[in-house]
N, C-alpha and C positions, 0 to 999 in steps of 0.2 A: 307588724308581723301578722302575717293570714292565720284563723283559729285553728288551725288543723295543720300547718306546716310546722316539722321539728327545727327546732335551730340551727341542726346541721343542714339540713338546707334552706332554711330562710339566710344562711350566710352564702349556701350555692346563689340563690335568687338574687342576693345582694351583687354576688361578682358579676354575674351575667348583664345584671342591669348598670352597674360603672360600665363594665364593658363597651356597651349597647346603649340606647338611650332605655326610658324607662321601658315602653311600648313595646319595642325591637327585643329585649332583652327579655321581657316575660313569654313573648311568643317564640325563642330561642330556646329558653328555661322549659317551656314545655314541651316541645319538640324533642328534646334531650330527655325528658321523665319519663313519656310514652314510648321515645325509643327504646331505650333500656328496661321501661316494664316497672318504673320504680314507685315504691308508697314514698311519698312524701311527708305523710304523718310519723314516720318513723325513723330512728338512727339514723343515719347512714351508714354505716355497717352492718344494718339489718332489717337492710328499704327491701329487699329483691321482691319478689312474692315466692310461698311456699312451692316446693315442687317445679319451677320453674324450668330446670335442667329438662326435669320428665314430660313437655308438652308436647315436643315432637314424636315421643311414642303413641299421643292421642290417635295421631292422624290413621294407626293400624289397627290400634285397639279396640278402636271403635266397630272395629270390622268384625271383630270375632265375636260371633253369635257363641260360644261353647265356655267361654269366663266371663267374668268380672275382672275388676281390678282396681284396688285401693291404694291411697296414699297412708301411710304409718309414720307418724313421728315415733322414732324409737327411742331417743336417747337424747338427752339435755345436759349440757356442760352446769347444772344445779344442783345442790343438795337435796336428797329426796325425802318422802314423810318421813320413809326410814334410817334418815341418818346417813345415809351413804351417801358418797359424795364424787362426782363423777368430774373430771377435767378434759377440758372440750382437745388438746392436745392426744388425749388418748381414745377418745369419740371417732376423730378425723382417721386417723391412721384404722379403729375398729371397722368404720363404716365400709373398708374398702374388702372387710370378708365376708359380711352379708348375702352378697349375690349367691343364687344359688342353692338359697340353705334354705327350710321349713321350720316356721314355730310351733307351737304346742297349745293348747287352751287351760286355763287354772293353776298353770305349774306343774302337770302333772306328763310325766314323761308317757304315761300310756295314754295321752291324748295327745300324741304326735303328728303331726298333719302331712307327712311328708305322704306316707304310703297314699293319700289324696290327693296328691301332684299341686299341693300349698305352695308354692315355692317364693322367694323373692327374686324379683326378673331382675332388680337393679337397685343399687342406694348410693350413697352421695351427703356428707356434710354439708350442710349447707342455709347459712342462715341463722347459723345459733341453734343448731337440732340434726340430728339424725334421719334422715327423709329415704324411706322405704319403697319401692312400689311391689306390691305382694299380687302374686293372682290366684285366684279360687274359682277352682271348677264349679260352673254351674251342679252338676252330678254329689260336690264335698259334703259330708254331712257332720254337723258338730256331735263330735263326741260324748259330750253331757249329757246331749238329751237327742240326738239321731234329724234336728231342724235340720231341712237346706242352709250350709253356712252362710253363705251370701245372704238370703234374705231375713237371717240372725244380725246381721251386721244394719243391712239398710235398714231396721224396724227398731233397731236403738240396743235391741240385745244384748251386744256390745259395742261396747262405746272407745273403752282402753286399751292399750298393750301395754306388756311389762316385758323390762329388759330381762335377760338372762348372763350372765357368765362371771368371768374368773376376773382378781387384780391382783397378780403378784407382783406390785408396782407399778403394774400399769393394767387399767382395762381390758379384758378382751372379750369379745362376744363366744358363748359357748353355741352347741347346735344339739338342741335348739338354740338359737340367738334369744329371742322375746315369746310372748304368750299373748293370747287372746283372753280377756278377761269379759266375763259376765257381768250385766250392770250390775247385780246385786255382792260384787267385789270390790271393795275401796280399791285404787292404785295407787302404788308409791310415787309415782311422778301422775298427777295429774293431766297435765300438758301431755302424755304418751299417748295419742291417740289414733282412731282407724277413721277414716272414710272413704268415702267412693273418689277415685281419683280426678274422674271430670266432673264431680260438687266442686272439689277443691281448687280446680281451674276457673272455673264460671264464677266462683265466689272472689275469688281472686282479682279477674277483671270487674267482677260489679265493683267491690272495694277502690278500685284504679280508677275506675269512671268518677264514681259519687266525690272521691278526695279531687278532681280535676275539676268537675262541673262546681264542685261545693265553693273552690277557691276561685273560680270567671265568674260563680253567681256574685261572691261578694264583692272583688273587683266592679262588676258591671252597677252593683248597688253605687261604689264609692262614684262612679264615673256620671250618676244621675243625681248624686249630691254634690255634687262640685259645678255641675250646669245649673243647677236651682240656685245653691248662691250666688254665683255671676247675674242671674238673671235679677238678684234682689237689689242687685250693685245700683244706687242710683242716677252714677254717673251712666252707666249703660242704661238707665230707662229712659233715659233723653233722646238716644238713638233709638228710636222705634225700629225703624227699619232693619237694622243690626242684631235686634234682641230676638232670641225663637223665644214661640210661647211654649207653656212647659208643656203640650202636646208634643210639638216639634221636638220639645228637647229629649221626650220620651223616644220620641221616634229614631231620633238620631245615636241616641243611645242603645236603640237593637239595632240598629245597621249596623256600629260599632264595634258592638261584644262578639266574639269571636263564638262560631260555632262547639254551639255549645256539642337356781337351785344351790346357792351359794353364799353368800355372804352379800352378794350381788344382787341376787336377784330381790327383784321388787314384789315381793309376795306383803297381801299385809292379813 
């Protein structure tokens, strides 16, 4: 099993390669991973990469000189520092009210971001979390203390959000939905956090590349240890002519390796 593949799919790897011979079937196996964008280090119910849904808004967002725009984890189907405890059944169905709505900063209803055109463009369960995309007017300024929010945010200022709302048996997001927290505020879910939406993209494919190159590096190792002992083979040293020297065998092993405010809310 390769060091970085989860089991759930060292047993995809496995069917691909019966399938397929060994060779045919890894070069199949990753053409499938890269298609679909998948972490192979992880579950397989929870390979996707983050915010995934949201990349095709890249291609416009990028255009607008006049926001920003972050990825939010809101909400985690976990138990939080505070005890409450959230069921990703009532996440799913919450996430679909989000859109639309503005959060708050510290908990505190008179630092409501809406009248700054805060808004969240869009959200989507997905992946074991609540996945936000919020946008902030260049112009927003944080309520606490009058910073440009945006560059509160990019400079570490904040780092977390915190859910908001009601559970009369089931979850539901209030509006404000979440909050912007200050670093010098513990969150109740950890894991609830802000960043720039295209870090979260970019980080996401370096994550994709280094788990793909990491698992053809070690391959291409095993494939220049298994031609160094043939070559030790005695009966093969009789054949001179038949046997590459271990330059050659170097060599033929890089031709080989494939290019590379509630009972809810999280206040603590």
């Amino acid at each position: 099993m390769m060091r970085n593949r989860h089991r759930d799919f060292q047993r995809i790897f496995d069917e691909f390669s019966k399938y397929y011979d060994l060779a045919k079937g890894e070069t199949e196996y990753y053409d499938w991973i890269n298609a679909l964008r998948l972490d192979e280090s992880k579950p397989y119910g929870h390979s996707r990469e983050e915010f995934q849904w949201a990349k095709e808004m890249m291609r416009y967002l990028r255009e607008d000189s006049e926001n920003k725009y972050y990825g939010c984890l809101v909400g985690l189907p976990i138990r939080s520092m505070n005890n409450n405890v959230y069921r990703e059944r009532d996440l799913i169905a919450a996430a679909l009210t989000l859109k639309g709505k503005s959060p708050s900063m510290q908990h505190n209803d008179a630092y409501w971001l809406k009248n700054q055109n805060v808004i969240v463009i869009d959200a989507k369960y997905e992946d074991g979390a609540v996945e936000a995309v919020l946008k902030v007017p260049l112009t927003a300024r944080a309520p606490v203390n009058g910073k440009p929010l945006a560059e509160l945010i990019d400079s570490g200022g904040i780092v977390n959000v915190s859910l908001e709302g009601n559970n009369n048996g089931a979850f539901e997001f209030t509006d404000p939905p979440f909050t912007l927290l200050t670093s010098d505020v513990l969150p109740g879910i950890p894991l609830a956090r802000i960043k720039p939406l295209e870090k979260i993209v970019s980080e996401a494919f370096q994550t994709l590349s280094q788990s793909s190159n990491n698992t053809r590096q070690e391959k291409r190792k095993m494939k220049i240890t298994l031609k160094m002992k043939e070559e030790s083979d005695p009966a093969a040293m009789g054949k001179q002519m038949k046997t590459p020297t271990f330059t050659q065998t170097l060599m033929q092993a890089e031709a080989q390796a494939p290019l590379g405010k509630t009972a809810a809310s999280e206040a603590t």
